[in-house]
PyMOL commands that place a pseudoatom at each C-alpha (Angstrom):
pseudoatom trace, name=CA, resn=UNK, resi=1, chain=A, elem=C, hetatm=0, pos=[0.000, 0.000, 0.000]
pseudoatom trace, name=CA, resn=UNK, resi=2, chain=A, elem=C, hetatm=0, pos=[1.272, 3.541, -0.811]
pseudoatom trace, name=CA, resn=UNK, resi=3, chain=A, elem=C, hetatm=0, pos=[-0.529, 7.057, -0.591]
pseudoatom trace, name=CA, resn=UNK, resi=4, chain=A, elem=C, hetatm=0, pos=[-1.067, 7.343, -4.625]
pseudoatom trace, name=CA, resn=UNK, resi=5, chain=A, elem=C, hetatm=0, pos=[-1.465, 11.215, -3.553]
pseudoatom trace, name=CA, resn=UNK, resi=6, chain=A, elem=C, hetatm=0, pos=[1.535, 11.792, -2.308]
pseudoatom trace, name=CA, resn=UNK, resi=7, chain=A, elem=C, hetatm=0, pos=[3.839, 9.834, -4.879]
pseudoatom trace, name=CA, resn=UNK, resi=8, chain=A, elem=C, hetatm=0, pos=[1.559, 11.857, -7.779]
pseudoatom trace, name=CA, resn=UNK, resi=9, chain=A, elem=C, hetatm=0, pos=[2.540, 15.064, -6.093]
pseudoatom trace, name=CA, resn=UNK, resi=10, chain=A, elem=C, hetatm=0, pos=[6.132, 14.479, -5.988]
pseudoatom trace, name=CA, resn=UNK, resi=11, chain=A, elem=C, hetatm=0, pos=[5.947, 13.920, -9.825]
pseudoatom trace, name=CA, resn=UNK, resi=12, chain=A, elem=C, hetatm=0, pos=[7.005, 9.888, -8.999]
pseudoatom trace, name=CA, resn=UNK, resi=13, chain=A, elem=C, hetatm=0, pos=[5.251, 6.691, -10.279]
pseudoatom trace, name=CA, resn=UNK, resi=14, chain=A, elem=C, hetatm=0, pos=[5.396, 3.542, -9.073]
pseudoatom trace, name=CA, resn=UNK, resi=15, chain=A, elem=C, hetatm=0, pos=[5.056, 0.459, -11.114]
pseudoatom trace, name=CA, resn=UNK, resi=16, chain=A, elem=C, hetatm=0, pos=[1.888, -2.197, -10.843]
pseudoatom trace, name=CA, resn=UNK, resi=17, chain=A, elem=C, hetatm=0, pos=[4.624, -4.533, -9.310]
pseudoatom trace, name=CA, resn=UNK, resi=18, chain=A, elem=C, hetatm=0, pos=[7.055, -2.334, -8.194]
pseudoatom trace, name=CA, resn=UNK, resi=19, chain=A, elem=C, hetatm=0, pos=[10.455, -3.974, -6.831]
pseudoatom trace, name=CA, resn=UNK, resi=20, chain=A, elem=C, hetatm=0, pos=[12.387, -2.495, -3.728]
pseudoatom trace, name=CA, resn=UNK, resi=21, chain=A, elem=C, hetatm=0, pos=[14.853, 0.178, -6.038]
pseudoatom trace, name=CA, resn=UNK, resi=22, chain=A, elem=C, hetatm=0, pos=[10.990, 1.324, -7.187]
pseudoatom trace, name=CA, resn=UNK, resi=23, chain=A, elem=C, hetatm=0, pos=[9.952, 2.099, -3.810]
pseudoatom trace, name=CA, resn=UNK, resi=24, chain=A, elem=C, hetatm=0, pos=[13.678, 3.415, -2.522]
pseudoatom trace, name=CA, resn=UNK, resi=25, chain=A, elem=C, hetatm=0, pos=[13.517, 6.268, -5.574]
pseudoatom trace, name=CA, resn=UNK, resi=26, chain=A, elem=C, hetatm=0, pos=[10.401, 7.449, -4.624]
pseudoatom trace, name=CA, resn=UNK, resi=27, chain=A, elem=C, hetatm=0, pos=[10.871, 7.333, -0.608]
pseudoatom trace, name=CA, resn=UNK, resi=28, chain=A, elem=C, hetatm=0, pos=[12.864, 10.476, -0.395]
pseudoatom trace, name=CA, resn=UNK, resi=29, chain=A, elem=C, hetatm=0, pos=[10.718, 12.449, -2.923]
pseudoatom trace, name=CA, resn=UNK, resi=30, chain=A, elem=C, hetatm=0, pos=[7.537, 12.621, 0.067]
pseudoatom trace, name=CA, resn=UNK, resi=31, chain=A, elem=C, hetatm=0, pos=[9.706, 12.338, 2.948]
pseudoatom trace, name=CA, resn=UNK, resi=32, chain=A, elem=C, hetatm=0, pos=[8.702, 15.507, 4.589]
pseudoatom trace, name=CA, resn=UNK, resi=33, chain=A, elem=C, hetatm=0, pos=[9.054, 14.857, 8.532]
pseudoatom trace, name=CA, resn=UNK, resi=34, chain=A, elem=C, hetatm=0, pos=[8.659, 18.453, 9.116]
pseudoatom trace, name=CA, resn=UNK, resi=35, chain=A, elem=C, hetatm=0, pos=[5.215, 18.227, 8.461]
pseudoatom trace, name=CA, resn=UNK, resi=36, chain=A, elem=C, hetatm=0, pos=[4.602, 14.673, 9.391]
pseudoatom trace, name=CA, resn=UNK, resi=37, chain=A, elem=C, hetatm=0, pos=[5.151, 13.086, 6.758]
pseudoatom trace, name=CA, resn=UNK, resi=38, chain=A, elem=C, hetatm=0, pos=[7.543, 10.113, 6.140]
pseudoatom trace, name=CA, resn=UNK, resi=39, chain=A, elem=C, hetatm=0, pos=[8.557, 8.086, 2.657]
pseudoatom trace, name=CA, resn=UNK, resi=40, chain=A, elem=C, hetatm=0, pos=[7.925, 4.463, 4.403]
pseudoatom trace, name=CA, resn=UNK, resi=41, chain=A, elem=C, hetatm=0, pos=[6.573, 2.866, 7.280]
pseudoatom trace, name=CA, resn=UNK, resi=42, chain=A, elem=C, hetatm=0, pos=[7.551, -1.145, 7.780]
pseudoatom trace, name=CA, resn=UNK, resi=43, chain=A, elem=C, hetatm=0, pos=[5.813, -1.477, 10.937]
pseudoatom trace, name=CA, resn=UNK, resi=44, chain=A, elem=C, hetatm=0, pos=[2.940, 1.131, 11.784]
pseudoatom trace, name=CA, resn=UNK, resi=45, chain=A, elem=C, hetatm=0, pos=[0.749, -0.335, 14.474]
pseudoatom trace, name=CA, resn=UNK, resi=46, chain=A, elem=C, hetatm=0, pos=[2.455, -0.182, 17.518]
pseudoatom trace, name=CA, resn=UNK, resi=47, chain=A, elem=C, hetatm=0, pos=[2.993, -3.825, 19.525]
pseudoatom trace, name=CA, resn=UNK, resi=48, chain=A, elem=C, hetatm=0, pos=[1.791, -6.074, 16.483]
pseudoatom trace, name=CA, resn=UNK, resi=49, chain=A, elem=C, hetatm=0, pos=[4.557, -8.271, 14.822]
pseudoatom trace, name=CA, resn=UNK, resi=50, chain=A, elem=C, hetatm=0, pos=[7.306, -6.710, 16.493]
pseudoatom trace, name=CA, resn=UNK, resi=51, chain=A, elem=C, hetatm=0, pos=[9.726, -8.432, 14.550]
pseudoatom trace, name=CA, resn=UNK, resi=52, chain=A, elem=C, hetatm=0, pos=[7.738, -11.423, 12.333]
pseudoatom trace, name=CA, resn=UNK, resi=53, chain=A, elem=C, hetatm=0, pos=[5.599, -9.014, 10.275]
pseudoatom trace, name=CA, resn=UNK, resi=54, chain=A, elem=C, hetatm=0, pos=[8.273, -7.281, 8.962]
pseudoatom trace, name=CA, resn=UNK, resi=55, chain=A, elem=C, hetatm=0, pos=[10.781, -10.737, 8.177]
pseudoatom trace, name=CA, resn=UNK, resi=56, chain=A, elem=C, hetatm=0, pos=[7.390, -11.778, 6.428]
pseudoatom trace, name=CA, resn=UNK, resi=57, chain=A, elem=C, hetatm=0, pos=[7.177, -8.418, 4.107]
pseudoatom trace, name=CA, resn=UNK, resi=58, chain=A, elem=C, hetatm=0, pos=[10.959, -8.916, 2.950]
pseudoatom trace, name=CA, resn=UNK, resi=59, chain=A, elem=C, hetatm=0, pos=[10.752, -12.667, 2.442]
pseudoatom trace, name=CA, resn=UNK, resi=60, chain=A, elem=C, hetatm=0, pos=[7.384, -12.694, 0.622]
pseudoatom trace, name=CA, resn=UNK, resi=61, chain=A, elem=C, hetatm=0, pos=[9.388, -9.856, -1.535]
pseudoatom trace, name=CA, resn=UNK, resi=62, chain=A, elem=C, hetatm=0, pos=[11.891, -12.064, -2.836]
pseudoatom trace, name=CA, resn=UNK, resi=63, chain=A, elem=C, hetatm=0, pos=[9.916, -15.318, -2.871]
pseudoatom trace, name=CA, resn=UNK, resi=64, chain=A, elem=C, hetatm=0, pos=[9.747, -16.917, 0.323]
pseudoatom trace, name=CA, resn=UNK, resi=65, chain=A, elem=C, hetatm=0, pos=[6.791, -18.759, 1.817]
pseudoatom trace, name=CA, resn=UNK, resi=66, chain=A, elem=C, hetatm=0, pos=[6.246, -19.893, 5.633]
pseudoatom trace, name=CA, resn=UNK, resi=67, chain=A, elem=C, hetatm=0, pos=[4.055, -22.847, 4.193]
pseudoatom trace, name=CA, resn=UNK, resi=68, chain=A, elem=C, hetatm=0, pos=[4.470, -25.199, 0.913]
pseudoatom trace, name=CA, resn=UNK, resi=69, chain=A, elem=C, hetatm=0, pos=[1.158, -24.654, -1.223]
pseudoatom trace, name=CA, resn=UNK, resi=70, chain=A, elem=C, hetatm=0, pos=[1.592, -28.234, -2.226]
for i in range(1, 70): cmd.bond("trace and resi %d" % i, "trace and resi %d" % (i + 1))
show_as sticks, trace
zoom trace
């Protein structure tokens, strides 16, 4: 998920299946912490998967599953 607002009004696109370098040139075009904004967030919601949801966001990335489909 990305704020299609924010990427449009930093003159940025991201692909329909964008890869990590996608998101990384686009990060520092919104960054903006002066006024509360910031170009990613890995882990928003405080006290839920403190460390598993984001190892399950990188290894889905590159291919990894916890379970065999088969």
């Amino acid at each position: 998920m990305y704020r299609a607002d924010l990427v449009k009004a930093a003159g940025m696109r991201i692909p329909e299946n964008p890869t990590w370098d996608d998101v990384i040139k686009v990060i520092p075009k919104i960054h903006d912490p002066e006024n509360g904004v910031y170009g990613i967030c890995l882990r928003g919601k405080p006290e839920w998967g403190d460390n598993m949801a984001f190892i399950t966001t990188m290894a889905n990335s590159y291919g990894a599953q916890w379970f065999d489909m088969e």
